[in-house]
C-alpha angles and dihedrals in degrees: 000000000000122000107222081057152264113355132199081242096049093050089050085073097066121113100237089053099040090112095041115117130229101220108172130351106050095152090066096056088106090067117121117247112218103164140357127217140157135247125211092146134082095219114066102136088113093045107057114096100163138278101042122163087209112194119190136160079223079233091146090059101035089116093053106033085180086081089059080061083053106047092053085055084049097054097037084054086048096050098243117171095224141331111234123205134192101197116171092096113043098006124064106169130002118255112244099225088057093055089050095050088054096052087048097057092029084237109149137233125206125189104218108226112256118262098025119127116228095237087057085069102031088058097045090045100043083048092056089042096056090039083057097040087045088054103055085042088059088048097049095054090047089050089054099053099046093068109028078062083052088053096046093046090062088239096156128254086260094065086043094055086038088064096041091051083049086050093051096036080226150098131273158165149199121224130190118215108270082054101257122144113259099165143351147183112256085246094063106117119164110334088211084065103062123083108203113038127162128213148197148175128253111204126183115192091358078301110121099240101181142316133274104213120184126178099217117118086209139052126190127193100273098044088054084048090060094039096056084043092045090053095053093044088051085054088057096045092045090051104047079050089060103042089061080046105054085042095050089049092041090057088036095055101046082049096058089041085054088047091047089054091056086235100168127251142172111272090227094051089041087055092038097048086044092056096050092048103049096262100124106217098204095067140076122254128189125193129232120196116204119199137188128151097226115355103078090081115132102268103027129131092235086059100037089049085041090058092049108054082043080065101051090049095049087058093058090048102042109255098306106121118109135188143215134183123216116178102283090347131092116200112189124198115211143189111245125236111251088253120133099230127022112245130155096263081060090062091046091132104049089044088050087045095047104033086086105053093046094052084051101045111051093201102053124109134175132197125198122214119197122253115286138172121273090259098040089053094111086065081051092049089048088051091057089037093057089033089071097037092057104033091057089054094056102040121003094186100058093076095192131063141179128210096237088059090061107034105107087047093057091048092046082049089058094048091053091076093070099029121065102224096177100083081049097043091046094045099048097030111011088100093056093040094051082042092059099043094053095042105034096235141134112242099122093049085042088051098054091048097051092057087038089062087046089248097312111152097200097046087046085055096050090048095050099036097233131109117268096244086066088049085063093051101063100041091058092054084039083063093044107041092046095023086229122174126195106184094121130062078228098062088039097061093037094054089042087048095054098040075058096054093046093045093054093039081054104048 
């Protein structure tokens, strides 16, 4: 008996049909029989669901036998498994159009044996369709419990997709969403290889999870039984999966806040609950503070583009980079590079990856903090933190900054509690600062950037998007006007500390 159910063929063999003809149609024998009913009317267009075995004395359309033509086309439209006729009655011979009909659609015929009643058939046919129907039903049940067992076992999604592949006697595999490879059978070679692959969604909580793929070009009854069982089991499994997942990162997450707010713990329990929750504490971390004033809204590109270069990165870091939100900012730690010091060139691939972005979002900034210990990693987190407060002050256009650049400004920053800057910056500025209030113009800015390029014309022109005659310019009337003078190294760093300090004063 075949699995994916009763056939025409099957059905032949029984004993009250032993004597029964195939008249036309052989090559459809192997059609599933779902149903059997019989026609003594002329109309069954509303009645036909599929697979029907339809029996008939052909008695409604005895006076047009070109409706028995039609009715074949009707039935092969419809899907039906046979038509069989009991023709010594009301049907002498069988009209030829309708035989070949039948051979063109692969539909069927059968000529009933004289002298059988037609609940001598339906019986014996409705009893080998509900054995049939009892017995996937056991199977499936046995299917089921084989590997919800597996699942509550704890067997591992891996055993689970091994049986399944057993079950099948096929290949599969099990995708996350994102397409990656979770699990898959020992006999899984390249996908792209294979030429008649299935597949089907996993959802958990009406969410796609993931995709059940199998390499099999048919599939019977029973195949189609475990793989519906094998979808909902999967579920199960994925769920269960994330689940773990969403309450690791939860703990992980309320662990880092807790490192970033330099609330103090025991070194021992920092290194043991780092190690439980995936933050290697024999390694160095740096942290990296992302900023914007309305784009980091679930939902937005700026997010969705954000979550996917801190994937690619994870990737080359081995899955140790970690996030937090924090309202519209977006703090990343990450696993630092086995460097011994923590530069720029160190952080290449998050610059290659950002640049971008920040050149696309106005409003985007990143700071960088230096490497730190897993339990140091809030002095890491204040150095990104100032790095991006500083470095805005000093140059709003540069977007990303990195601690080292700032570092003498925050230290400067530190002594200024204890040291008043505002005789200094009003005796060696205040001219250019009250210049540049009554005339609108830039002195003080122009000033900055020109110390800040170590003198050089051409690069205080680029940053401040002018032509370097006009560079030139300024700095003569700067001269004049404030009767500056920049010939030490001395007078250089005490002008370009006090344009800092009224900058950030000013910010």
């Amino acid at each position: 008996m075949n699995q994916s159910g009763i056939t025409v063929n099957d059905l032949l063999r029984l004993p009250v049909l032993k004597d029964a003809k195939v008249i036309s149609g052989r090559e459809g024998l192997n059609r599933n029989v779902q149903n059997i009913d019989i026609m003594e009317v002329p109309d069954i267009d509303g009645w036909l669901r599929g697979g029907e075995l339809l029996l008939t004395t052909a008695y409604s359309i005895r006076h047009d036998l070109s409706l028995l033509t039609k009715l074949v086309e009707k039935l092969a439209q419809a899907n039906a498994a046979a038509l069989a006729i009991k023709p010594e009655r009301y049907l002498h011979e069988m009209p030829k159009e309708m035989m070949e009909v039948s051979n063109k659609y692969n539909l069927p015929i059968i000529q009933l044996p004289v002298g059988v009643p037609y609940i001598d058939i339906t019986n014996a046919v409705m009893e080998q369709i509900v054995n049939k129907h009892a017995a996937l039903l056991r199977r499936s049940e046995e299917i089921y419990k084989k590997l919800t067992t597996l699942v509550l076992e704890n067997s591992g999604i891996q055993t689970v997709a091994d049986n399944v592949s057993q079950m099948i006697e096929a290949p599969i595999i099990l995708l996350d969403k994102a397409g990656k490879k979770i699990v898959c059978s020992p006999m899984v070679g390249r996908m792209n290889e294979y030429t008649h692959i299935k597949q089907w969604d996993i959802t958990v909580d009406k969410e796609r999870v993931g995709k059940f793929l199998i390499e099999k070009e048919h599939l019977d009854e029973m195949d189609k039984i475990c793989v519906e069982q094998a979808r909902l089991v999967f579920s199960l499994e994925l769920m269960r999966r994330k689940t773990a997942m969403d309450t690791e990162n939860h703990l992980r997450g309320n662990f880092i806040e807790e490192l970033l707010a330099g609330i103090f713990l025991p070194q021992e329990e920092v290194v043991n609950k780092g190690r439980q929750l995936g933050l290697d504490p024999e390694i160095m971390w740096e942290i990296i503070v992302m900023e914007s004033a309305n784009l980091m809204e679930e939902g937005s590109p700026l997010l969705h583009e954000l979550s996917s270069v801190i994937e690619s990165v994870n990737l080359a870091h081995a899955n140790k980079v970690y996030t937090q939100k924090q309202g519209n900012r977006l703090v990343i730690l990450s696993a630092a590079p086995y460097q011994p010091i923590m530069t720029k060139e160190t952080n290449q691939l998050w610059m290659e990856k950002l640049i971008p972005l920040i050149k696309k979002y106005t409003d985007f900034q990143v700071g960088f903090g230096g490497r730190a210990l897993l339990w140091e990693i809030h002095l890491s987190y204040l150095e990104a933190r100032n790095s991006l407060l500083i470095g805005l002050s000093l140059n709003k256009g540069k977007k990303m900054y990195f601690y080292e650049d700032i570092e003498l400004f925050k230290l400067l920053l530190d002594s200024s509690d204890y040291v008043n800057m505002d005789p200094v910056i009003e005796r060696k500025i205040g001219k250019l600062i009250q210049y540049d209030k009554e005339n609108d113009s830039d002195l003080v800015k122009t000033l900055f950037y020109y110390l800040t390029s170590n003198g050089s014309l051409k690069e205080t022109a680029n940053q401040l998007y002018i032509h370097r005659n006009s560079v030139k310019y300024r700095i003569d009337r700067i001269k004049e006007i404030a009767d500056i003078k920049l010939d030490t190294f001395q007078e250089k760093v005490l002008y370009y500390c006090c344009i800092f300090f009224h900058n950030f004063k000013g910010s």
